[in-house]
C-alpha positions in Angstrom: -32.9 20.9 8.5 -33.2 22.1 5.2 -35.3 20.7 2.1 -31.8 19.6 0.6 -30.6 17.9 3.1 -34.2 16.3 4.0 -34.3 14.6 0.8 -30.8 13.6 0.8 -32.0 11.5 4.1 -34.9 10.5 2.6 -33.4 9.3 -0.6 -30.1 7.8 1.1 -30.4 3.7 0.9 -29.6 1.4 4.1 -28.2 -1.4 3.4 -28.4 -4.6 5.2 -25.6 -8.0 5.1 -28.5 -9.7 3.4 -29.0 -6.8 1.1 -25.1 -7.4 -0.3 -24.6 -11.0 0.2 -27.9 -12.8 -0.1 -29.8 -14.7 2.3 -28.6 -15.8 6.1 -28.4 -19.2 6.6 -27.9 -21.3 9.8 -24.6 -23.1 10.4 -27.2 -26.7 10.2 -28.3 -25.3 6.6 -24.3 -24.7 5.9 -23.4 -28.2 7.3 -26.0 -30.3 4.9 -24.8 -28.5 2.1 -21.0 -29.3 2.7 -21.8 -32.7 3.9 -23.8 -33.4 0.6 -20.4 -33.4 -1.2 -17.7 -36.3 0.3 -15.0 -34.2 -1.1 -16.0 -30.9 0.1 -16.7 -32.4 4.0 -12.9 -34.1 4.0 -11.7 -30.8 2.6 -13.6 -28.8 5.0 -12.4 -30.8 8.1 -9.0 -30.6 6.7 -9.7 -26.5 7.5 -10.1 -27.4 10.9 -6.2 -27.4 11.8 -6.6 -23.6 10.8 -9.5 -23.2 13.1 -9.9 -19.2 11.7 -10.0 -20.3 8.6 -13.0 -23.0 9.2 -14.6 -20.0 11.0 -14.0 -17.2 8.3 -15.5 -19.6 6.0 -18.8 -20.5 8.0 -19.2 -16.9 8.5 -19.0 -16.0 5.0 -21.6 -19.3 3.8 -23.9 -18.3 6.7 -23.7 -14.4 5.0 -22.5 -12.8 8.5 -19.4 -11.8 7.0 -17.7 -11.0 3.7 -14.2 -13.3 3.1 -10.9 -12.2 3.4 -10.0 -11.7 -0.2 -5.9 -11.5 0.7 -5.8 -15.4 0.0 -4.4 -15.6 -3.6 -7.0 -16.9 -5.6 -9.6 -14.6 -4.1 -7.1 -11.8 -4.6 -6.0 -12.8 -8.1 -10.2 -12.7 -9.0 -10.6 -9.3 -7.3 -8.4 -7.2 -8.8 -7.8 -9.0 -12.1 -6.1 -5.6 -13.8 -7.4 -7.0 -17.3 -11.5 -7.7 -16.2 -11.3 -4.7 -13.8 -9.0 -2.0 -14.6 -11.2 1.0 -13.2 -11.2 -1.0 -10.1 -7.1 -1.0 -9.9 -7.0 2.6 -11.2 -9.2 3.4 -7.9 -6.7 2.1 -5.9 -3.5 3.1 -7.4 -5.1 6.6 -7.2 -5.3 6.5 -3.7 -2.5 4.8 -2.9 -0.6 7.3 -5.1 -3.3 10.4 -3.8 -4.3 11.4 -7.1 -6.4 10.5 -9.8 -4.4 8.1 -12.6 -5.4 6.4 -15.7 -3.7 3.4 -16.4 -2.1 3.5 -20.2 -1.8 -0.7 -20.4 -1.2 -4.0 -17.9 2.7 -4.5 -18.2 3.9 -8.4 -17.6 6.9 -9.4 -15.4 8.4 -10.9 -19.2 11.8 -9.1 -19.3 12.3 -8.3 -15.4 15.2 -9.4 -14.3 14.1 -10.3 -11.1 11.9 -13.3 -9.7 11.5 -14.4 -6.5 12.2 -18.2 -5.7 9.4 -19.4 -3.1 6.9 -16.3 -3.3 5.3 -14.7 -0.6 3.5 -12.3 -2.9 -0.2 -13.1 -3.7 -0.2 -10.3 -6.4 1.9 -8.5 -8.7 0.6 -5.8 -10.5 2.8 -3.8 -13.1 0.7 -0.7 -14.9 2.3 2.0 -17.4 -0.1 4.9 -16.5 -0.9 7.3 -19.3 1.8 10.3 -17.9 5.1 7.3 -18.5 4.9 6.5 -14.9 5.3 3.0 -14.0 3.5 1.1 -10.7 4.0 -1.5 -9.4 1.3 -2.6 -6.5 2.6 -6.5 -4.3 0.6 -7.6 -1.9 2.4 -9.7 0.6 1.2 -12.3 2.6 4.0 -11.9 5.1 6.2 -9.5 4.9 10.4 -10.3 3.1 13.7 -9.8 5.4 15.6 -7.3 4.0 12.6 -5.0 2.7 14.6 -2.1 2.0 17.4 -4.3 -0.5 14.3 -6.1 -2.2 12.5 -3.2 -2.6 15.5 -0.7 -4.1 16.3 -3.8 -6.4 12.8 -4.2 -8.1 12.2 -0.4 -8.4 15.6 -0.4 -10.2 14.2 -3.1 -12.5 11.2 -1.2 -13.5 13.3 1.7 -13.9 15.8 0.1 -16.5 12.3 -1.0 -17.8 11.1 1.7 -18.5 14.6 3.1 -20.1 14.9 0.3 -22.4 11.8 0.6 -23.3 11.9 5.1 -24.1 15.1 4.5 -25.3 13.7 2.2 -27.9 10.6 4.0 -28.3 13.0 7.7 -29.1 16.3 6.4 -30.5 18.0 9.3 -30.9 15.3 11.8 -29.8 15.7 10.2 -26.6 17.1 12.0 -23.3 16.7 11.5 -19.8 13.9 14.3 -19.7 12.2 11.3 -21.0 12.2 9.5 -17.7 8.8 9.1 -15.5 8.8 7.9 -12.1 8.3 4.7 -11.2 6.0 3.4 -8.0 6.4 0.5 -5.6 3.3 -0.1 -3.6 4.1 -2.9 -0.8 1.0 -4.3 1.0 1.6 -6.6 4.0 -1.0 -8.5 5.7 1.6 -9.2 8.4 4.4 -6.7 8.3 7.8 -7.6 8.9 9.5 -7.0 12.2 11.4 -3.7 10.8 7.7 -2.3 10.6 5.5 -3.8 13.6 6.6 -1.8 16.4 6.4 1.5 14.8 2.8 2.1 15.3 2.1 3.3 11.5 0.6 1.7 9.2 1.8 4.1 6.1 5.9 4.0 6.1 7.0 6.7 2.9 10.4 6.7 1.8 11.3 10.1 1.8 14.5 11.5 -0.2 16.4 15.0 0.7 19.7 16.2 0.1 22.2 17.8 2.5 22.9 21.3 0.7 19.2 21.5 0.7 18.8 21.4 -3.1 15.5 20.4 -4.7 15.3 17.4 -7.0 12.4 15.8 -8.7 12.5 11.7 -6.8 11.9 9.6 -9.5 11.6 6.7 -7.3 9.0 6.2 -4.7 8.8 3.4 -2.4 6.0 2.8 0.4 5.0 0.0 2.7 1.5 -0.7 4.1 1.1 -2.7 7.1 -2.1 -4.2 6.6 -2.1 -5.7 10.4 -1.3 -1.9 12.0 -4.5 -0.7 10.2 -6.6 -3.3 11.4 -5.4 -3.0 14.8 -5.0 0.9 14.7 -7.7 2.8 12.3 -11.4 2.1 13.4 -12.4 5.5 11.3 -12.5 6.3 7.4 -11.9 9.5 6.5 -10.5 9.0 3.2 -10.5 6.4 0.2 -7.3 4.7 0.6 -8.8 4.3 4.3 -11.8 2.8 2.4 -9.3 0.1 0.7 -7.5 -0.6 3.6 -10.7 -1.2 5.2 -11.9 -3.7 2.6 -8.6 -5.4 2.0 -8.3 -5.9 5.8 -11.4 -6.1 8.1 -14.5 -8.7 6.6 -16.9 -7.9 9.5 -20.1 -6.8 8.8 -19.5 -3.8 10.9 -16.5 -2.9 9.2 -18.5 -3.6 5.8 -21.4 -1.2 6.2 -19.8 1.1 7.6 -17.0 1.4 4.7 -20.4 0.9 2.5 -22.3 3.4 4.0 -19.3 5.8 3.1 -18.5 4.7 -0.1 -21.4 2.7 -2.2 -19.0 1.8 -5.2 -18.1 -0.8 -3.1 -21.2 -2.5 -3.2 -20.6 -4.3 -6.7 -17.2 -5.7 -5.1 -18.6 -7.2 -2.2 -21.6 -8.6 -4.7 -19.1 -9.9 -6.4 -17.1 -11.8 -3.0 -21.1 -12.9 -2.5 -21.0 -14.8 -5.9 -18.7 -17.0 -3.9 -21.3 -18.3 -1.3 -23.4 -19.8 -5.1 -21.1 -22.8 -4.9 -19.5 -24.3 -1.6 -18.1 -26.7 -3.5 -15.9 -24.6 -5.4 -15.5 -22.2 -2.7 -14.0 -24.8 0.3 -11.6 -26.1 -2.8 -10.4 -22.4 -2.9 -9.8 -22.1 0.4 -8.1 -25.9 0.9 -5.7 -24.6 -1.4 -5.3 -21.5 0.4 -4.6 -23.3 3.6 -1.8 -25.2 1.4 -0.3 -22.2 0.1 -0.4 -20.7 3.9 1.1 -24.2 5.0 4.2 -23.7 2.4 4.6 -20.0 2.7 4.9 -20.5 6.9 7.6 -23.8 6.2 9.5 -21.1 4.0 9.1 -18.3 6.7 10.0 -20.7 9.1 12.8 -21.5 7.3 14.4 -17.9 6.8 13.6 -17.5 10.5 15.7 -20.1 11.5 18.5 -19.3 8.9 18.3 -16.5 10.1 18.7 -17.5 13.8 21.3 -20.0 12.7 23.3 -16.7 11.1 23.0 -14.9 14.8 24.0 -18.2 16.5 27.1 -18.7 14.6 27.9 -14.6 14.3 27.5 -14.8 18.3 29.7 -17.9 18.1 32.2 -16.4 16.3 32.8 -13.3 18.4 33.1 -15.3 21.5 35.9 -17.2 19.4 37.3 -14.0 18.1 36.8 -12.6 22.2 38.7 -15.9 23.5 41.8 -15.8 20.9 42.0 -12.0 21.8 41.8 -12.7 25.8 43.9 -15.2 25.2 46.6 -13.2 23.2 46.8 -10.8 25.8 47.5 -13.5 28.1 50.7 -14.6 25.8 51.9 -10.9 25.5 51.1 -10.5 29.4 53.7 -13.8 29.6 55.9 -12.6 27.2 56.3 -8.9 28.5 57.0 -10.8 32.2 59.2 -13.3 31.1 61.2 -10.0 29.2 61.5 -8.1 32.7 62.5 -11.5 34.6 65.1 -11.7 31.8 66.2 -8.4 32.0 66.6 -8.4 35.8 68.6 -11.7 35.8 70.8 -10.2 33.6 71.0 -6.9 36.4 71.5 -9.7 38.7 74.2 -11.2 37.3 75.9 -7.8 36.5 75.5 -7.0 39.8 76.9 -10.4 41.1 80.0 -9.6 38.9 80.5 -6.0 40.2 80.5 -7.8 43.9 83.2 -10.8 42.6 85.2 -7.4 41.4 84.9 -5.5 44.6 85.6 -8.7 46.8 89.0 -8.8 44.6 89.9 -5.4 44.8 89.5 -5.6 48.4 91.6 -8.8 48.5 94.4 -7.1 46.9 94.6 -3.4 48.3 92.7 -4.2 51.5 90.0 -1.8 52.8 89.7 2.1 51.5 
């Protein structure tokens, strides 16, 4: 081993859970503390009809685990693009897979698009300092019809970001003006288009038949949160590392992403701050649970609208399939009853041919 790399090992620091997140307490130690507060013991034993989330949260006030920051308000604190824009540059730089600087926070003021009963936790909207514009949602569980969603809010931020150079230009302005525009779409449980792929990184990619090259303007990608924590157990890059801490709260999970990249220490001392008041911290999570409790009835809802839609489209073929047996039935009927009309009328003929004969024969006798 050489002297370099000696007194790398000698000067690299191991961390420890109780290094990032303070002192371990038992789960008798967490118990008197919630049951000191009335409030905080109803609310806590209202966490028990999500029994993971009762668990996450013992973990995390016993300092065996970090929390899972994908519940809104944790989110919301976390990557707070005004209190910690470095933070979000980090990880629209490796989402995007190079370094950006963002120019200023954008607002959803002037979209013309809003989603009634949200299942986003987070909607951040940047102007980077090339033009570009990004736009990073993190889903909760992921929308039907991804693809129409997506191609309609990536529209809106482009018509943004026209109406906004055009302004800027006014006459000067042409389309060379344009920047592309970003849609980041994190989902902590993907949508069914995306759970059976196996991926958890799904790139729209654009080409063109005659095989001519055009700068895309528009790039749309989905990240299936639940793929990567099922899927990845190594980190060999830094969107890895934010996938990791987005996803997995185990203490495995967080020294190992720790041991690979320490600028995630100050985040997770951060999440620790939590565990200073478990007062505050089971109200944040009782009105997770609520939020979880509404977005699942709307889910549940556009499930069974959506099996309601199947029910009646299957109802209506069978319909459609009946009305078309059954008019083949009537044309069968008619084109029958046509040939029994058509031989009753040979018939006849033929009966009069025979009354014609059995005259002739009358008269002139036999041939």
């Amino acid at each position: 081993m050489s002297k370099q790399s000696e007194s790398e090992t000698v000067n690299k620091t191991v961390y420890t859970m109780e290094d990032i997140f303070g002192p371990v307490k038992t789960k008798e130690e967490v118990m008197r503390l919630i049951e000191a507060d009335p409030g905080s013991k109803k609310k806590y034993e209202e966490l028990g009809k999500k029994e993971e989330m009762q668990k996450e949260l013992d973990g995390f006030l016993m300092g065996e685990s970090s929390l899972n920051i994908l519940y809104d308000n944790f989110f919301r604190k976390i990557f707070n693009p005004e209190e910690h824009r470095d933070r979000v540059e980090r990880l629209i730089s490796a989402l995007i897979g190079q370094k950006v600087k963002i120019k200023q926070v954008l607002s959803r003021e002037g979209s013309q698009i809003s989603d009634k009963g949200s299942l986003v936790i987070m909607d951040i909207i940047v102007e980077l300092e090339d033009g570009s514009f990004v736009d990073v949602e993190m889903q909760k569980t992921g929308y039907r019809f991804p693809a129409q969603r997506s191609s309609c809010y990536a529209s809106d931020m482009m018509m943004r970001q026209y109406n906004r150079r055009k302004s800027e230009k006014k006459d000067e302005f042409t389309y060379k003006c344009i920047t592309p525009v970003y849609m980041f779409v994190l989902m902590e449980n993907s949508s069914k288009e995306f759970s059976s792929s196996g991926d958890h990184f799904h790139k729209r990619q654009v080409s063109y038949s005659s095989g001519v090259e055009l700068p895309e303007m528009v790039h749309i990608a989905y990240i299936s949160l639940d793929t990567f924590r099922e899927g990845v157990h190594n980190i060999n890059d830094e969107l890895d590392a934010w996938l990791t801490f987005l996803i997995k709260g185990d203490a495995e999970s967080v020294m190992k992403l720790i041991e690979a990249y320490p600028e995630f220490i100050d985040i997770y001392k951060e999440i620790a701050e939590f565990r200073r008041d478990p007062k505050e911290l089971i109200g944040m999570f009782s009105e997770a649970l609520l939020e979880l409790d509404r977005n699942t009835e709307r889910y549940m809802i556009d499930e069974l609208k959506e099996d309601v839609e199947k029910a009646e489209a299957e109802r209506d073929a069978a319909i459609a399939d009946r009305d078309n047996a059954i008019a083949d039935r009537d044309n069968a009927i008619a084109d029958r009853d046509t040939a029994i009309s058509s031989l009753n009328v040979e018939r006849q003929r033929g009966d009069e041919l025979e009354e014609k004969l059995g005259r002739y024969r009358d008269k002139f006798g036999e041939i």
